[in-house]
C-alpha positions in Angstrom: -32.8 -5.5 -35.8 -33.8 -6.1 -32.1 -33.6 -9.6 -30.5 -37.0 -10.5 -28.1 -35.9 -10.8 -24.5 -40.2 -12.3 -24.0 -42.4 -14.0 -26.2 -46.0 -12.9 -28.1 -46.5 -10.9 -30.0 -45.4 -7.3 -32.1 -47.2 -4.2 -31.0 -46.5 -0.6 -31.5 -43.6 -0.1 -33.5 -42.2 3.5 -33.2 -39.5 5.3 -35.4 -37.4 8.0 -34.9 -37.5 9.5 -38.8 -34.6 12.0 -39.7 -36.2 12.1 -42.8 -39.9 11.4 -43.9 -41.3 9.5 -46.7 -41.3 11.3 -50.3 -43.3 8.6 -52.2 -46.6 7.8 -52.6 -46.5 4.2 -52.1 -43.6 3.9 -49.5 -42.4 0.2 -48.5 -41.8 0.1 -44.6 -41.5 -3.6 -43.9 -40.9 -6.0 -40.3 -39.7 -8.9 -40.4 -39.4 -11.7 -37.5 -35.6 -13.4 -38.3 -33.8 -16.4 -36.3 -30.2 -16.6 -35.9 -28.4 -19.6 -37.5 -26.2 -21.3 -34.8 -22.6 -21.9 -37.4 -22.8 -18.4 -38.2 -23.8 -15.3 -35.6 -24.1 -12.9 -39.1 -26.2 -15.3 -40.7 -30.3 -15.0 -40.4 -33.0 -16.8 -41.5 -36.3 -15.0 -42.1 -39.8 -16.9 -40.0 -42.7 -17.4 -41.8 -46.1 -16.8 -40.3 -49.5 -17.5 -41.7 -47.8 -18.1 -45.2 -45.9 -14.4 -45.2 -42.3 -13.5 -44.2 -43.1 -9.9 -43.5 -45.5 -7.4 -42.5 -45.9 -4.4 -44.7 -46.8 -1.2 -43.0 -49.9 0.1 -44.0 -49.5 2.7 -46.5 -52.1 5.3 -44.7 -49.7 5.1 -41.5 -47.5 6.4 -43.6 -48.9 8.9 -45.6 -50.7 10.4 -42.2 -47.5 11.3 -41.7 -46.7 12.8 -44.7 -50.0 14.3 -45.6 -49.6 16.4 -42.4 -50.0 20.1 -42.4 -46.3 22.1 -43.5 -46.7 23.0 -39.6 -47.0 19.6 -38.7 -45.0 17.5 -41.3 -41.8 16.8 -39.1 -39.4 14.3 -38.7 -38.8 12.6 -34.9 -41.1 10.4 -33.3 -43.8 8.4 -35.0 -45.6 5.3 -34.6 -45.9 3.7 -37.9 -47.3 0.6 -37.1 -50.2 -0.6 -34.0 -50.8 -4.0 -32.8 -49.0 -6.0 -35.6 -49.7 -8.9 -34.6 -47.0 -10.6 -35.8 -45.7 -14.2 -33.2 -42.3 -13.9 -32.2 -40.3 -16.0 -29.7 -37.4 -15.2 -27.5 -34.6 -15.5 -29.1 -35.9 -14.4 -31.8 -35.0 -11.0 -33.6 -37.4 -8.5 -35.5 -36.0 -6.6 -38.5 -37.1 -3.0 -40.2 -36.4 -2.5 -43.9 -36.9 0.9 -45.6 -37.6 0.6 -49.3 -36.4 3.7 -51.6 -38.2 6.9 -50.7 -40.0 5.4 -47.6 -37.9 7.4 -45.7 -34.9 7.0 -43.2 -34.5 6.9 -39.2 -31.6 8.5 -37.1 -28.8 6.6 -36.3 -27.9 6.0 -32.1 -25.5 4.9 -30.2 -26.4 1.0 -30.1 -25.2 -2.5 -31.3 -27.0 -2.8 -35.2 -26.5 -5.4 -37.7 -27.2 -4.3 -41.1 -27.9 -5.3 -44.7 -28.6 -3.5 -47.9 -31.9 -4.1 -49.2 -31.0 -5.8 -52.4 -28.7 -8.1 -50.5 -31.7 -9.1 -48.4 -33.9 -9.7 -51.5 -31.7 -11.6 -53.4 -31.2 -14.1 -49.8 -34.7 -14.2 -49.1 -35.9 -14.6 -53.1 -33.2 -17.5 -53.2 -33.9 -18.8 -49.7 -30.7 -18.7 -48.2 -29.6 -16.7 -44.8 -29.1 -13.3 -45.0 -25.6 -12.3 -44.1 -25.8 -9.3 -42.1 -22.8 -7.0 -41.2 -22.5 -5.9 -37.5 -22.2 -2.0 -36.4 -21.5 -2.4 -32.7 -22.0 1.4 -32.1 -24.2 2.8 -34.4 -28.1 1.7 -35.1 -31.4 2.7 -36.3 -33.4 4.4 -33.7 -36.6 2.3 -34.0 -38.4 1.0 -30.9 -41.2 -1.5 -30.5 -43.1 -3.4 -27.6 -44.0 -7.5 -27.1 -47.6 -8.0 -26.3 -47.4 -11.8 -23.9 -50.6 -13.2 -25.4 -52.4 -15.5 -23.1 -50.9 -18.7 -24.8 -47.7 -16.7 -23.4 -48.9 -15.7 -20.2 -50.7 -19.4 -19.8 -47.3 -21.3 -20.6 -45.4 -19.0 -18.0 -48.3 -19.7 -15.3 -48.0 -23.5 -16.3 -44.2 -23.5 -15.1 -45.0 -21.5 -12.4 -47.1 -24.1 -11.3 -44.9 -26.6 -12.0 -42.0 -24.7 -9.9 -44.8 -24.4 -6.9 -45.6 -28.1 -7.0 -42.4 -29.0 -7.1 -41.1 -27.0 -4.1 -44.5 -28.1 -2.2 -44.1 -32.0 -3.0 -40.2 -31.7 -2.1 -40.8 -29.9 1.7 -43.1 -33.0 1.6 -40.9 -35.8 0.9 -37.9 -33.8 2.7 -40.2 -34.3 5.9 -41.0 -37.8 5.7 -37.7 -38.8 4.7 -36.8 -37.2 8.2 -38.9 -39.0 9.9 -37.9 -42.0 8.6 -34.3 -41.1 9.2 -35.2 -40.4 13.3 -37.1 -43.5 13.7 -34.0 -45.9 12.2 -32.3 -43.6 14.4 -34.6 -44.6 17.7 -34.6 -48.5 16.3 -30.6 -48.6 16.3 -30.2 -46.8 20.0 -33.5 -49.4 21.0 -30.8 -52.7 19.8 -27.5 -51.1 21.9 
């Protein structure tokens, strides 16, 4: 899992597969998850328009395992293309790989981890999923955060605000300057 530096929303989400799927039907799910503040292994999964994950499509899937023998490889694919799924900063988006849908390489990077039954069980019982942390070693999955315009209009907004603020503060810091000078010219006027 992968916490979001920027708000909006998923995009592209890239795997680097050591090995591809075998099944027909493989299960390659996201999921957006908060941390819980008394416990930095413990997540809780977000819901968003009434589901707490996205399912990849199958036929993402099985385009790449229907390739030709020539093509069929593992690396680099994109299984998934403008999600759509809201995430905040702060927030941190999880993969899951069911049985046969495959597996990424492992990197050199901070992972926390979970079996997928473990999850299940938490998420069926609607508890925090305890995950266990692998500070050198990580699935090598990549995605990218789309700023919607709700995003981009909220940053603008404090931008703004910042602007305004500067502007009515070289404002007052002038005034209040010339107040201080003429109390200044009244006290030298009564010596």
């Amino acid at each position: 899992m992968d916490k979001i530096t920027v708000g909006g929303r998923i995009g592209d989400v890239t795997v680097n597969f050591c090995t591809l799927p075998i099944i027909d039907q493989p299960e390659i799910k996201l999921y957006v998850l908060q941390s819980r503040p008394d416990d930095p292994r413990a997540f809780t999964v977000i819901e968003w328009l009434d589901r707490n994950h996205y399912v990849v499509p199958v036929e993402n899937l099985n385009r790449i395992q229907d390739s030709s023998p020539f093509e069929k490889r593992n690396g680099l694919h994109t299984i998934a293309a403008n999600t759509n799924i809201p995430i905040l900063a702060g927030q941190y988006l999880a993969i899951s790989f069911g049985l046969g849908a495959s597996s990424p390489y492992s990197v050199e990077r901070n992972e926390y981890s979970v079996s997928v039954k473990h999850f299940q069980t938490s998420l069926k019982e609607k508890k925090p999923v305890l995950f266990t942390n692998y500070p050198n070693k990580g699935a090598a999955f990549s995605f990218n955060v789309v700023q919607t315009d709700e995003m981009t209009n909220k940053f603008q907004e404090r931008d703004n605000m910042l602007r305004e603020s500067s502007i009515a503060e070289d404002y007052w810091k002038q005034i209040i300057e010339s107040i201080k000078e003429d109390e200044r010219n009244e006290q030298r006027e009564d010596t």
